[in-house]
C-alpha positions in Angstrom: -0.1 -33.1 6.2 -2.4 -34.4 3.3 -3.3 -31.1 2.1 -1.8 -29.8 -0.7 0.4 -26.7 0.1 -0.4 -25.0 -3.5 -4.2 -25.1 -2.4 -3.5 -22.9 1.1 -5.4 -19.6 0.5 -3.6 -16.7 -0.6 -3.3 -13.9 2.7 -2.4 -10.0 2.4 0.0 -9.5 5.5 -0.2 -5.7 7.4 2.5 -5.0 9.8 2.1 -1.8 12.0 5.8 -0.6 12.9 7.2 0.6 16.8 7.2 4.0 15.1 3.9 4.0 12.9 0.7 4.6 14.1 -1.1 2.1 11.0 -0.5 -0.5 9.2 1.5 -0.8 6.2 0.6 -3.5 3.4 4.3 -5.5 3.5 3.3 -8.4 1.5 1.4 -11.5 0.6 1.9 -15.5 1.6 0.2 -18.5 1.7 -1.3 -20.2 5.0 -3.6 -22.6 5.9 -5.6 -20.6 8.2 -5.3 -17.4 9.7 -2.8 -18.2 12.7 -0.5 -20.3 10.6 -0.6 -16.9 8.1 0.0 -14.7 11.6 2.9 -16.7 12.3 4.3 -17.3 8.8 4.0 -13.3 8.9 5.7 -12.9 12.1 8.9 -14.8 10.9 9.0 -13.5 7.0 8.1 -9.8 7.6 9.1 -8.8 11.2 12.5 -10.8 11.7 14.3 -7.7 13.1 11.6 -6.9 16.1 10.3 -4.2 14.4 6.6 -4.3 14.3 4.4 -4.3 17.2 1.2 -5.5 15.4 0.5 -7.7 12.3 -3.1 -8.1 10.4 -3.5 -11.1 7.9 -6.9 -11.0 5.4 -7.5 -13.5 3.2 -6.9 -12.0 -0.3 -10.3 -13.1 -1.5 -11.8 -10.8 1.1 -10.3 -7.3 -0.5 -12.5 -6.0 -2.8 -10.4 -2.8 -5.1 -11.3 -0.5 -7.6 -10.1 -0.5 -10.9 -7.6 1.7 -12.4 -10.3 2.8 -15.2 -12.7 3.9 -12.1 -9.9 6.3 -11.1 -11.4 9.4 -12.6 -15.1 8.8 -11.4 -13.4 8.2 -8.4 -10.6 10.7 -7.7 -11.4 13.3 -9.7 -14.5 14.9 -8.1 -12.0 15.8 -5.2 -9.8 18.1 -7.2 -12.5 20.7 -7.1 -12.5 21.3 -3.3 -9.2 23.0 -2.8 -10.2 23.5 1.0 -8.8 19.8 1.2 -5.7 20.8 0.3 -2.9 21.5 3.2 -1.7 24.4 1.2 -5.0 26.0 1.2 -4.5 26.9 5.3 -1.5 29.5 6.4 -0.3 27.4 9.7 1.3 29.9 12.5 5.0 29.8 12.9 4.5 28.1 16.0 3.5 25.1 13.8 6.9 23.1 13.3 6.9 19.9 11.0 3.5 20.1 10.4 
């Protein structure tokens, strides 16, 4: 191993639970490729069997918006109430919903 373990790229780890139907960000860790990070993931994030699906991306590969583009980005939404869940009246029938 004459690679340098400081310079293993830098993975976003996504573990999808027995009850969950996505994936939930749980973390971050380093790998040297994407099975090492898969199995690095496995061990650190799902040590008590409870996911049934993990996704690794390399951290260089997410592409965010900034917090200052929230209100170009968010805001346009608050007009359309229809999008709201408390905009419908659900039957009784409807439990949970």
């Amino acid at each position: 191993m004459s690679e340098n373990k400081s310079n293993w790229p830098l993975w976003e780890v996504f573990v999808r639970s027995r009850q969950g139907l996505g994936h939930k960000h749980v973390g971050s860790l380093h790998a040297s490729d994407a099975e090492m990070a898969i199995g690095n993931a496995r061990d650190v994030y799902t040590r008590r069997q409870e996911g049934v699906s993990i996704w690794v991306v390399p951290a260089e590969s997410i592409t965010a918006s900034s917090p200052s583009d929230s209100e170009a980005l968010f805001d346009p939404a608050n007009d359309k109430v229809y999008r709201h869940p408390t905009f419908f009246v659900l039957p009784d029938e409807v439990n949970h919903m």
